[in-house]
C-alpha positions in Angstrom: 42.4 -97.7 -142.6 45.2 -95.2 -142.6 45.1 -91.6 -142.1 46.9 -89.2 -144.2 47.4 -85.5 -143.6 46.4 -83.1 -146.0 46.1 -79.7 -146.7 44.8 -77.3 -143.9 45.2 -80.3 -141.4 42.2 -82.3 -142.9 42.7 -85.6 -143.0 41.4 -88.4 -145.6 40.5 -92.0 -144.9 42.6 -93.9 -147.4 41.0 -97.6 -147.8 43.2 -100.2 -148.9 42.1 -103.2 -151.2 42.7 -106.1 -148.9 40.5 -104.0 -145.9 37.8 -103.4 -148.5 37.8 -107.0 -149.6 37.5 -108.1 -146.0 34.7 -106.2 -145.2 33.4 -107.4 -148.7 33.0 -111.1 -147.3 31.6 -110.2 -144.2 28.8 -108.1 -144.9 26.7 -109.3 -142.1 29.6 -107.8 -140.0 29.9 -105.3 -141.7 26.4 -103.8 -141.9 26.4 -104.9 -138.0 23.5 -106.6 -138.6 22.0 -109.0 -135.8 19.3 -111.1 -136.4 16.1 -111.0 -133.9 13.1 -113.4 -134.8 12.5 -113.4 -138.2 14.5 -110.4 -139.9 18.1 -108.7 -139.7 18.3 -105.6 -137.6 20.3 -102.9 -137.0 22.8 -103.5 -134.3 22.5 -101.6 -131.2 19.3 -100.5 -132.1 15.3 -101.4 -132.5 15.3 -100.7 -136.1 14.8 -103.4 -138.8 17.0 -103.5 -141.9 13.5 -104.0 -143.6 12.3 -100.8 -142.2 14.9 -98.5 -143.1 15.0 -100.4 -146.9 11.5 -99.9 -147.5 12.0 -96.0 -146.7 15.1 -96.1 -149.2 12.8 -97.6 -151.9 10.5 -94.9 -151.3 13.5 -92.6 -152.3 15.3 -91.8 -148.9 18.7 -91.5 -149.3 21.2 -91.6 -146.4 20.8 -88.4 -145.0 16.8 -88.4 -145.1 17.3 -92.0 -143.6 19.4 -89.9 -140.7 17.0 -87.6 -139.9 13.8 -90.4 -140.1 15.8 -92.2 -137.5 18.5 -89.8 -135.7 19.0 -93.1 -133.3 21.0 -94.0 -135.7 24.6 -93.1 -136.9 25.7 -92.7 -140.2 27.5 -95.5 -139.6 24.8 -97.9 -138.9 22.9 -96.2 -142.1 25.6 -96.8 -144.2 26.2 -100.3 -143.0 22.4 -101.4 -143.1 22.5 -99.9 -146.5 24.9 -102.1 -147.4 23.3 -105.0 -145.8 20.0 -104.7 -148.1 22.2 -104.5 -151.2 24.0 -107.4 -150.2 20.9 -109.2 -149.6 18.1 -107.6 -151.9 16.1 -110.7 -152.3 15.6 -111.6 -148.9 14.9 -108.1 -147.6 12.2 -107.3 -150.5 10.8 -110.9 -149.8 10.4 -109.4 -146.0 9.0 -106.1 -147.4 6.4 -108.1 -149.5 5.6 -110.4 -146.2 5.3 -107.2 -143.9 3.3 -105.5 -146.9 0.7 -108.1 -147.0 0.2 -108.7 -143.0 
């Protein structure tokens, strides 16, 4: 990341396209996922991946998500986000398991 300075001393996060596509291929890293038992969770935190997914399927977006779980930083919403869309199929495969038990 780089910071450049813009008007009224705000500054913008510029991205460049070889940071992106490293974060890209490591998603897991990325989302700061950790894996306890049998399903991803949040890092630094008690919270599933599953749990906060099956909120965003029920229309939460990331700031609802944020005040369901104010544990959480934006951050860690915006990463686990990332994480179910990374991995759809195996966090709806979780959602259906924890659904049905």
């Amino acid at each position: 990341f780089c910071l450049s300075r813009g008007l009224g001393d705000v500054y913008k996060r510029q991205v460049d396209i070889d940071t992106y596509q490293r974060m890209q291929e490591q998603p897991m890293q990325a989302a700061g996922a950790v894996t306890r038992g049998a399903e991803p969770m949040i890092r630094g935190s008690d919270v599933s991946i599953r749990e906060l997914a099956q909120w965003h399927i029920k229309g939460d977006n990331a700031e609802a998500l944020q005040r369901r779980f104010p544990m959480l930083s934006a951050a860690q919403i915006y990463g686990a986000l990332a994480y179910y869309y990374e991995h759809t199929d195996e966090v709806n495969r979780l959602i259906t398991q924890h659904n049905q038990g």
